[in-house]
C-alpha positions in Angstrom: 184.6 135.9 108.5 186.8 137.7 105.7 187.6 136.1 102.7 190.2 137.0 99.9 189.4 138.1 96.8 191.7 138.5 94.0 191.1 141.0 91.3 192.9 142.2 88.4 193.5 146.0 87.7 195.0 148.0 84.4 198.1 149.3 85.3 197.0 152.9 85.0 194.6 152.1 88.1 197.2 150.1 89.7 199.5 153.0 89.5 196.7 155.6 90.8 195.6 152.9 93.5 199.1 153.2 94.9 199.2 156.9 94.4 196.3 156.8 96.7 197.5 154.8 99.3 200.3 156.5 99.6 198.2 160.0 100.0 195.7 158.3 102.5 198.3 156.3 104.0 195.8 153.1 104.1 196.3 149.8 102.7 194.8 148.5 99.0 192.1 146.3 101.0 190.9 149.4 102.9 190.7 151.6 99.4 188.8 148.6 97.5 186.7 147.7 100.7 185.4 151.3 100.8 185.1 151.5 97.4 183.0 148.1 97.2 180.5 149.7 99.8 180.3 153.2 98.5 179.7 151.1 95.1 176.8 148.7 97.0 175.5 151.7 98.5 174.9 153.4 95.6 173.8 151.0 93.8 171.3 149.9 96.4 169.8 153.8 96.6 169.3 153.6 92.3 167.1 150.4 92.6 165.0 152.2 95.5 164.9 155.4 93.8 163.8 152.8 90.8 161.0 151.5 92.9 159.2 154.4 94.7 159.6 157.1 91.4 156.2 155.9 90.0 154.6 156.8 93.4 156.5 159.9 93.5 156.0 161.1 90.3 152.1 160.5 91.1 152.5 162.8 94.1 153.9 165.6 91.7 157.4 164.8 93.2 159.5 165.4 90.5 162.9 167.1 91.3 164.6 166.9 94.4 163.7 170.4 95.1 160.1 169.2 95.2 161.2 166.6 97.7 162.7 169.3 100.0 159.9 171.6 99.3 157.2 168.8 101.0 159.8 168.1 103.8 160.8 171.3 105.2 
């Protein structure tokens, strides 16, 4: 089930919104509804990352290369 949600933007986003969907050729729902997830998605990935750095850090897992380094 969808349901509509009604949002107010600056005009300067408005403005590059439109630019957008112009350039993509997609509709504003399709831009926000993408943005919403990549936003959610990102979000979701900080409060993990949150969560397991103590046991990382306790591994000696401290940069990403160190992460790459253990699974190659």
């Amino acid at each position: 089930m969808k349901n509509t949600l009604t949002i107010r933007l600056p005009e300067a986003l408005q403005k590059e919104l439109e630019l957008e969907m112009k350039a993509e050729k997609a509709s504003k729902s399709d831009i926000i509804r993408e943005a919403v997830s990549r936003y959610l998605a990102v979000r979701r990935f900080q409060r993990l990352r949150k969560k397991v750095l103590p046991f990382a850090e306790a591994q000696g897992l401290l940069t990403d290369e160190d992460v790459f380094r253990e699974i190659s």
